[in-house]
N, C-alpha and C positions, 0 to 999 in steps of 0.2 A: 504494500500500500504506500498510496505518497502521501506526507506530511503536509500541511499547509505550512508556508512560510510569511515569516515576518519580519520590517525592516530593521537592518541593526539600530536603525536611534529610535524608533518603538520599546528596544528591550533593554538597550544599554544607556545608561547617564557618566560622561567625562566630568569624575570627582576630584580630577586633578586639581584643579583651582583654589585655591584658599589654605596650602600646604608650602609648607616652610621644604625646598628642595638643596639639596646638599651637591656641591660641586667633588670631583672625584679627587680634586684635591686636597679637599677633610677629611677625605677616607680613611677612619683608623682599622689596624689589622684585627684588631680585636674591639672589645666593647659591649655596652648594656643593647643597643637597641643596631639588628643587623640593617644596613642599606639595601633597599634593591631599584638597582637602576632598569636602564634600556639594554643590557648586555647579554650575552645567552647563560651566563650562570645565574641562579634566583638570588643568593646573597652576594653584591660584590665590595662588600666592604663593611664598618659599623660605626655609629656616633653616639659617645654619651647623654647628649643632647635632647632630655625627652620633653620636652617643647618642637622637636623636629619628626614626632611622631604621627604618622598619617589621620587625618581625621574621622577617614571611615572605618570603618567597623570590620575586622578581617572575617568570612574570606574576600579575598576583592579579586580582580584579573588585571594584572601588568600589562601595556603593551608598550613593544618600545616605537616609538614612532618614525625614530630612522631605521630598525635593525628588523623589523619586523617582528619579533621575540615577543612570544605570549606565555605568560606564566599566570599558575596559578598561586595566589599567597595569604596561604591560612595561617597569617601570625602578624602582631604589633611589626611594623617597620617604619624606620625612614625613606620619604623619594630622594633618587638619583634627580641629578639634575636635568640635563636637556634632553628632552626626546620622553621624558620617562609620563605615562596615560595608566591612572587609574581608574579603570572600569567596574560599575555598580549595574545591578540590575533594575528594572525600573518596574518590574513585573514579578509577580510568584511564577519562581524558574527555578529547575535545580541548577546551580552554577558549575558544578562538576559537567555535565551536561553540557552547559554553555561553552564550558571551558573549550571541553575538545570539540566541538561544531567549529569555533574559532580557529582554532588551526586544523583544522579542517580544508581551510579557505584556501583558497591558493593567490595570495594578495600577490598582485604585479611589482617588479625592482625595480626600483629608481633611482638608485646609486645608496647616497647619503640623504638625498631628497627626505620630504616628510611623508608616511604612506596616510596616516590616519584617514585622510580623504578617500584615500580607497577605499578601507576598510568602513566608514560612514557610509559607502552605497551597496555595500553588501545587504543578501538575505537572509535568513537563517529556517532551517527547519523547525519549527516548533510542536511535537508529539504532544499528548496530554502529559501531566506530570508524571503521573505512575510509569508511562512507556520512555520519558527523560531519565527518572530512576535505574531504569532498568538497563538503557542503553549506556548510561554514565558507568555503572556497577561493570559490565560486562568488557567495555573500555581500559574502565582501571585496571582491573586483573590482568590484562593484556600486558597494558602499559608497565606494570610492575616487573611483568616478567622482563621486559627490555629491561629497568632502571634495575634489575639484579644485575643484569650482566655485564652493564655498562659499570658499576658497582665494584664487580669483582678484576676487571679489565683495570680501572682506577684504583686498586688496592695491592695491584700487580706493580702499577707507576710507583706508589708510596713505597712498596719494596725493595724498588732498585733505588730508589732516594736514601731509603734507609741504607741500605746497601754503600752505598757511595759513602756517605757520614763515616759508618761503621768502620770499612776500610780507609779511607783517607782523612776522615777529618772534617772540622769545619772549615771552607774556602777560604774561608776570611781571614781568620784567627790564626787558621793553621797550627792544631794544636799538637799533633806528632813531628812537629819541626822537621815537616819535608825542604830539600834545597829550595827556594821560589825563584822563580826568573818570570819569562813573562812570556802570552801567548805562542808568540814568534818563535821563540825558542824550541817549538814542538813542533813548527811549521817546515814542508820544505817548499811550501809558495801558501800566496795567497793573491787572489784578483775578482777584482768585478766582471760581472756579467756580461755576457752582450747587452747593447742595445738596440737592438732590432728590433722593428717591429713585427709585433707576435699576430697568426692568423688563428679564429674560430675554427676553421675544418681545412687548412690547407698547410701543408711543411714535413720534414722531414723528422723534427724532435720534437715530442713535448716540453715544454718550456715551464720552469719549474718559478714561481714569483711568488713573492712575499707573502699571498694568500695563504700558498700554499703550504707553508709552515705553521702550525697551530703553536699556540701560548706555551703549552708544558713543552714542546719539541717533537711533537709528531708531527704526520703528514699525513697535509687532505688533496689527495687527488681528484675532486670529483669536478674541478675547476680547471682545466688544463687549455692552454692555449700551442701553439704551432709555429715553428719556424724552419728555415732550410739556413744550413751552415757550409762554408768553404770549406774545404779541405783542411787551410791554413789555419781555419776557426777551431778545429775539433780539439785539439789539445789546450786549448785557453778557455773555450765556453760550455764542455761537456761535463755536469757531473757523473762520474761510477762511482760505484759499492766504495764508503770509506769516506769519501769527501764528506767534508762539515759544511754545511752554508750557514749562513750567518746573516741575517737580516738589519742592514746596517743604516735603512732609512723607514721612520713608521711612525705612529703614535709615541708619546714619550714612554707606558705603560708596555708597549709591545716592541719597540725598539731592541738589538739585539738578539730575537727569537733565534734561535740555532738549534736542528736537526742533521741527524747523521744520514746518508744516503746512502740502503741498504737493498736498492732495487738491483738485480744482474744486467739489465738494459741501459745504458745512460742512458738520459736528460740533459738538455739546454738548462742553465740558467739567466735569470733575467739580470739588468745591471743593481736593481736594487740589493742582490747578493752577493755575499763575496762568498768565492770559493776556499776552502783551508784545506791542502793536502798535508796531512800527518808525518814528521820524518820518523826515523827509526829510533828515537829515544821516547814517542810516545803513542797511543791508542787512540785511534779518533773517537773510541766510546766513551774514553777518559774525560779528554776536552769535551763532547756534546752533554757529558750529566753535571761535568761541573758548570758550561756556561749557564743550564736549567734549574742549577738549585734557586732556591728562594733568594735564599745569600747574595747570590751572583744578581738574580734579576733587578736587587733594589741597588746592587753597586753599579750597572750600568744605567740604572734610572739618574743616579746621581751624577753621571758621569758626560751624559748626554750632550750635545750643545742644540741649537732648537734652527733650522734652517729654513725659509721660507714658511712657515708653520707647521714642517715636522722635525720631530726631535731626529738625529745623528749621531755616530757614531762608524767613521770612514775606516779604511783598510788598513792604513795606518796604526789610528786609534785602537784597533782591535787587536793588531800584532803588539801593541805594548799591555795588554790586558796581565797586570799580573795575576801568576798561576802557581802554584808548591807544583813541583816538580818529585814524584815518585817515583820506585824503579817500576823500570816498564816491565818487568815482568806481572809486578800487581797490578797495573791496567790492564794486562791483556789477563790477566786471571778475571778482575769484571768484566770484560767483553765478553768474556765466554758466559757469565751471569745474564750480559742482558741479553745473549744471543739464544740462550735458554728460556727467558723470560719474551721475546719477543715472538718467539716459537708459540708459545702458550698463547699469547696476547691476540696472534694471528688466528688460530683456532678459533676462541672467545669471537671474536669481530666477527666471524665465519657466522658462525652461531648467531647472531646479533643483529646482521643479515636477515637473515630467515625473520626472526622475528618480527623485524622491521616488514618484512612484505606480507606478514600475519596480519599484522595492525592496521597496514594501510589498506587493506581486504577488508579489515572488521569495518573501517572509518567508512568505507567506501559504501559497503551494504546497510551500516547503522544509517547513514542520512539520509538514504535513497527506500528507507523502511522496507528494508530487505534482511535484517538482524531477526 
């Protein structure tokens, strides 16, 4: 059967207004009351400040109005500042319910643009309550099973974190008084990217850019663009299995992002990367967990300089990174850790997969009152 539908500003009220919004700059790591912005994590940050605590009544729906990111948030929070849209219902709804119809949606990209306009001319299916109940209930369960595994995938990360601390230390402090020198010293080159431009469905390599490195140090391919290279290019602009790229232009927060590149096929990289080939006194898995620890990310936050309005950190700048210097025989004992760990990890995703086209089945038949 089909649902009658109804328009999103019939069911939904923007209670954004009249809320004290925290810039990402007061962001403390810790704290009485968590922030949630516009970002894809629900908490990104916290502020003592409970004068800065939202006025509606939790649960309420995030959305972020540049990033498109819909969350649900059943607890006392402060707003993020720009982009960040609290959603109320304006109707007896189950908001579980609502929740996932919302991402449901397939809102159009507009870069950094603002979407909420889009999402203002949407529909929504609306079931009686009991069949909202019922289809929200059947949702979750689903959905849980994904957030297990993505769960156990992220506690696999925390591992080799721990891992890292364990055998080497804290980066910073460096409390096993390894020798320290600095990035370069580990390096037997380091260079930027091509800059060429990249094609949607035409070239020889996939072309690996700054997207494509996530926050912790992994890799999203599912954004790939295309280019064709010289002959004379391939040894300057191809990553293989081993190189580090390093993300050396970005937000001040994501500046620096650095993963290891463990595919057998190279890839082009774009110029916003620099490439790190590893010499023989160190581990390229070495250098990619230490540039990912926490430690590291807030000393290159500090370290940054701010360019046309993004933060930096050049080729240079990255080859004087100081580093403790270990025997390499204990880095390539971690490699073989996270070569273990990334085995597993690959598995989990496999898994995760599946899931994912479980859900987006269920999503498909719940709205279409086919569940």
């Amino acid at each position: 059967m089909s649902f009658q539908k109804a328009p999103f500003l019939d069911i939904f009220k923007d209670a954004s207004g009249g809320n004290v919004k925290t810039p990402q700059s007061e962001f403390l790591l810790t704290g009485k009351i968590p922030v949630v912005d516009q970002g894809q994590n629900i908490v990104a940050g916290y502020v003592d400040d409970s004068a800065k605590i939202c006025k509606s009544s939790p649960p309420v729906i995030v959305f972020g109005d540049h990033t498109r990111a819909i969350k649900y948030v059943d607890f006392e929070f402060a707003m993020g500042a720009d982009g960040t849209k609290v959603l109320v219902p304006k109707i007896e709804a189950d908001l579980r319910y609502l929740f996932h119809a919302l991402k449901n949606i397939d809102l159009p990209s507009a870069g950094y643009s603002r979407h909420y306009k889009f999402l203002k001319e949407t529909e929504i299916p609306l079931p009686p309550l009991a069949e909202q109940k019922r289809i929200a209930a059947i949702l979750d369960a689903a959905d849980e099973l994904r957030a297990k595994r993505r769960e156990a995938i992220a506690q696999l990360d925390a591992f080799l974190q721990s891992t890292f601390i364990e055998m080497f230390g804290d980066p910073i402090s460096n409390p096993k008084e390894w020798k320290m020198g600095v990035v370069g010293d580990l390096l037997a080159s380091a260079n930027y990217g091509t800059s060429k431009k990249a094609s949607l469905d035409k070239g020889q390599y996939p072309v690996l850019r700054m997207n494509n490195i996530t926050y912790s140090g992994e890799w999203n391919f599912s954004s790939l663009k295309f280019i064709d290279l010289e002959e004379k290019e391939l040894s300057k602009h191809l990553a293989h299995r081993g190189h580090i790229l390093f993300n050396r232009t970005n937000s001040k927060e994501l500046v620096g992002k650095t993963a290891v590149y463990r595919k057998e096929s190279p890839m082009a990289f774009a110029g916003y990367l620099v490439r790190g080939i590893a010499n023989d006194s160190a581990d390229p898995e070495y250098i990619g967990a230490f540039m990912n620890t926490p430690q590291m990310k807030l000393f290159l936050q500090s370290k940054c300089k701010n360019i046309v309005g993004m933060a930096n950190i050049n080729a240079k700048e990255f080859k004087a990174i100081p580093i403790p210097k270990p025997p390499v025989e204990l880095q390539r004992r971690f490699a073989t850790i996270v070569e273990s760990v990334e085995q597993q990890k690959a598995k989990m995703r496999a898994h995760l997969a599946e899931l994912d086209v479980l859900f987006a089945s269920l999503q498909h038949r719940a709205f279409n009152g086919e569940l």
